[in-house]
C-alpha positions in Angstrom: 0.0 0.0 0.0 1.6 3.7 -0.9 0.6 4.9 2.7 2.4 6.0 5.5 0.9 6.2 9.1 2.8 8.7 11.4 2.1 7.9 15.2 3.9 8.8 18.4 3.9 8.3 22.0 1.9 11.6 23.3 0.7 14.7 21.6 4.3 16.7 21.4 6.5 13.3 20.2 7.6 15.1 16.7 4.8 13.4 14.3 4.3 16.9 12.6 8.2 17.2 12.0 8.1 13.8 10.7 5.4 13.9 8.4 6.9 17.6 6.9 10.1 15.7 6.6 8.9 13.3 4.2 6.8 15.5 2.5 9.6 18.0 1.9 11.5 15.5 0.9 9.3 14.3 -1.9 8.2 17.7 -3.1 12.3 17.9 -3.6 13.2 14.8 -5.2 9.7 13.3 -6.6 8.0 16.2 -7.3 6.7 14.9 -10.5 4.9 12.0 -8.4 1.5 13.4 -6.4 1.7 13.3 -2.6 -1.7 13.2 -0.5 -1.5 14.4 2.9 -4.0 13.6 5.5 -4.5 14.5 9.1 -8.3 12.3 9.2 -9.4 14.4 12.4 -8.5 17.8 14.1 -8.9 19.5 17.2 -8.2 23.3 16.8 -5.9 25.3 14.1 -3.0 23.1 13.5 -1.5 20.9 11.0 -3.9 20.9 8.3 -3.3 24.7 8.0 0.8 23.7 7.8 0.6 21.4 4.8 -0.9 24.0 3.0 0.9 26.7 3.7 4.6 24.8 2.9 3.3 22.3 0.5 1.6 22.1 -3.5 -1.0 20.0 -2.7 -3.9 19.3 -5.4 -6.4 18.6 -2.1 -9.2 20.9 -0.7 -9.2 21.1 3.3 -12.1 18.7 3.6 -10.2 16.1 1.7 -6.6 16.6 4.1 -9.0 16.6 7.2 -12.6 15.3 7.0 -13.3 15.3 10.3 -12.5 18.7 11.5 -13.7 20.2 15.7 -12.9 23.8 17.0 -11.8 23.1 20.1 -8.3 21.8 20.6 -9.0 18.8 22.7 -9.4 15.4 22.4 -11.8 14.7 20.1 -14.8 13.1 21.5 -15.2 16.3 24.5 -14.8 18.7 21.5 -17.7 17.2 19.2 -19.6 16.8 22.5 -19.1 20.8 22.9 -20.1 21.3 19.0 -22.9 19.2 20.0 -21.9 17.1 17.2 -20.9 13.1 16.8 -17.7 11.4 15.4 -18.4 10.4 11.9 -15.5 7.9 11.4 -17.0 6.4 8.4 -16.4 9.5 6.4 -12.8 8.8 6.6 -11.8 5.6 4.8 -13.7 6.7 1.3 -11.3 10.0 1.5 -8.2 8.0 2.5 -9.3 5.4 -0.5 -9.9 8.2 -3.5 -6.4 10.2 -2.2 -4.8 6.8 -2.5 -6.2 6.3 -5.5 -4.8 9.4 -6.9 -1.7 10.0 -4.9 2.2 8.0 -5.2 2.3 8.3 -1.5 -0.4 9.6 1.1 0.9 10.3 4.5 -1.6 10.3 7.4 -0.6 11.8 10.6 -2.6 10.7 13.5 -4.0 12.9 16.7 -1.8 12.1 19.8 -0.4 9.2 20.5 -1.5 5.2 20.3 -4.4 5.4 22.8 -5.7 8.7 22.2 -9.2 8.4 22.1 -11.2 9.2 18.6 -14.6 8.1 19.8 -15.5 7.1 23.1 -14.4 3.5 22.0 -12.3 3.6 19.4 -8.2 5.0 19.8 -5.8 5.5 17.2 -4.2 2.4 17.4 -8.0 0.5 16.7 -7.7 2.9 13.7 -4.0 1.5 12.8 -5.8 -1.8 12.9 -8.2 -1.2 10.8 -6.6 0.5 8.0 -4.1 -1.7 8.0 -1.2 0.5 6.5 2.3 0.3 7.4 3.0 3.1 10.6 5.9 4.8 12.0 6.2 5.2 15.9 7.7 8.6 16.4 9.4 8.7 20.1 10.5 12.1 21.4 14.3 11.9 23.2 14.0 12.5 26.7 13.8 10.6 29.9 11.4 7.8 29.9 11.5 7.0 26.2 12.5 3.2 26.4 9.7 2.8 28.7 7.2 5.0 26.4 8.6 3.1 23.3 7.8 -0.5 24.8 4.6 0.4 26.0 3.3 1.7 22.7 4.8 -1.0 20.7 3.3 -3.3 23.2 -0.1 -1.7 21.8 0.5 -2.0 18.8 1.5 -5.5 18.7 -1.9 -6.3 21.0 -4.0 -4.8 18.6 -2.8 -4.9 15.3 -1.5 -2.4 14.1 1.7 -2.9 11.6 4.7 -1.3 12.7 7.5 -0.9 10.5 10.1 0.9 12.8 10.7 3.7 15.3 12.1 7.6 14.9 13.7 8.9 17.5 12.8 12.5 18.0 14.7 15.6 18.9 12.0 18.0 20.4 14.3 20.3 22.1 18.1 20.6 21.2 20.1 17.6 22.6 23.8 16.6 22.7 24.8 13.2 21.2 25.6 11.9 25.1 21.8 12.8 26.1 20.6 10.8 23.0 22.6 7.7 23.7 21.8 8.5 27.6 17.9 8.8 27.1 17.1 7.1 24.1 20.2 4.4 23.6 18.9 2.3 19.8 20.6 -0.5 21.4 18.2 -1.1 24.0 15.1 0.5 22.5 15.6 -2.2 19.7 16.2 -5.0 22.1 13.2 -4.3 24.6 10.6 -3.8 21.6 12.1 -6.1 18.6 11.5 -3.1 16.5 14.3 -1.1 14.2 15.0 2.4 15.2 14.8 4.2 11.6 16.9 7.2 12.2 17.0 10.5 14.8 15.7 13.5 13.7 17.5 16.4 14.5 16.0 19.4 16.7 15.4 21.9 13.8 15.5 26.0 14.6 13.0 26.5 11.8 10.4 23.7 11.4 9.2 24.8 8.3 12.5 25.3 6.6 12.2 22.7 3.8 15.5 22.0 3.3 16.6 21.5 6.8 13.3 19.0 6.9 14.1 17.1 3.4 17.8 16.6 4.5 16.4 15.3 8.0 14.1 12.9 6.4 17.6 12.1 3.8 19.4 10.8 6.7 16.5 8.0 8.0 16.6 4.5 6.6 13.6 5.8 4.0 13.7 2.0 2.7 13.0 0.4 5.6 10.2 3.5 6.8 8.5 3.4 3.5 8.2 -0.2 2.5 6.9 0.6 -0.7 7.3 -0.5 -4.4 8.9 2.2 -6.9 9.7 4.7 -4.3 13.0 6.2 -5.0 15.0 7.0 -2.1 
């Protein structure tokens, strides 16, 4: 499938800077070759409003987010506020027809692995059910072998196919606090999953350059699985 899901371990883990990595990457060495981006449900003013602004994309704002709530909280209390309910089925015929149309669609999820989109559905149910090959973005910082395990463990117990981890950068750190907090070594022992590459902490998250030459130095074959992607 010519999908990418971008998940993470908590709501500031680096799945924005990951997605925009890829996608600047593309737009600079496969520009000839239509990306779809897709962030299936939003809280608030966010992400949706950043692909457009860096990125060409042939999509309307309904078609990157179908699901869209003002509030930026999780989104079954915001569509209670709206007075409102979660239509997930509106999703999959998007994500299908972008597919359809696009050499590579990257989705980024809300949050991390267990954050809600209905009251009984999480992300990881929808990981699951699409059944497209995800990325596990953890941030580097104390706690991250322990964050990493835990959500892998999820996604092993419910389904969802993981094909590696990206380490994170969220605030500037010095190769000894990488190896310290977030040694690959043990992250790939303790979850049986590869670590993909580190993204650097980046001044200017919308520089495309700085983000295409981060997404440059991950193993892109092994994070996008796919047939006739050049890397």
């Amino acid at each position: 499938m010519n999908a990418l899901l971008i998940t993470g371990t908590d709501t500031d883990a680096g799945k924005t800077v990951l997605t925009c990595a890829i996608a600047a990457y593309w737009q600079k060495y496969c520009s000839n070759r239509p990306l779809g981006m897709m962030k299936p449900i939003q809280s608030g003013t966010g992400d949706r409003e950043l692909y457009q602004r860096l990125f060409d994309l042939n999509q309307s704002q309904e078609e990157i987010t179908p699901l869209y709530f003002q509030a930026p909280l999780a989104p079954p209390i915001a569509a209670e506020r709206e007075g409102r309910s979660i239509e997930v089925q509106k999703l999959w015929p998007v994500f299908t027809t972008l597919r359809q149309r696009s050499a590579l669609v990257l989705v980024e999820a809300l949050g991390g692995l267990g954050s809600p989109i209905t009251d009984e559905l999480t992300v990881a149910d929808l990981g699951r059910d699409w059944q497209i090959p995800a990325v596990l973005v953890v941030p580097v910082r104390l706690g991250a072998i322990s964050a990493a395990v835990a959500h892998v463990a999820l996604a092993r117990q419910v389904g969802v196919p993981l094909c590696g981890i990206v380490l994170n950068c969220v605030q500037p750190r010095s190769p000894q606090q990488i190896d310290d907090w977030t040694p690959i070594a043990a992250i790939e022992s303790f979850t049986q999953t590869p670590v993909l590459g580190i993204l650097p902490h980046l001044a200017d998250s919308t520089d495309l350059d700085a983000l295409a030459k981060a997404a440059s130095d991950l193993d892109l074959e092994r994070l996008m699985p796919f047939k006739n992607i050049p890397y």
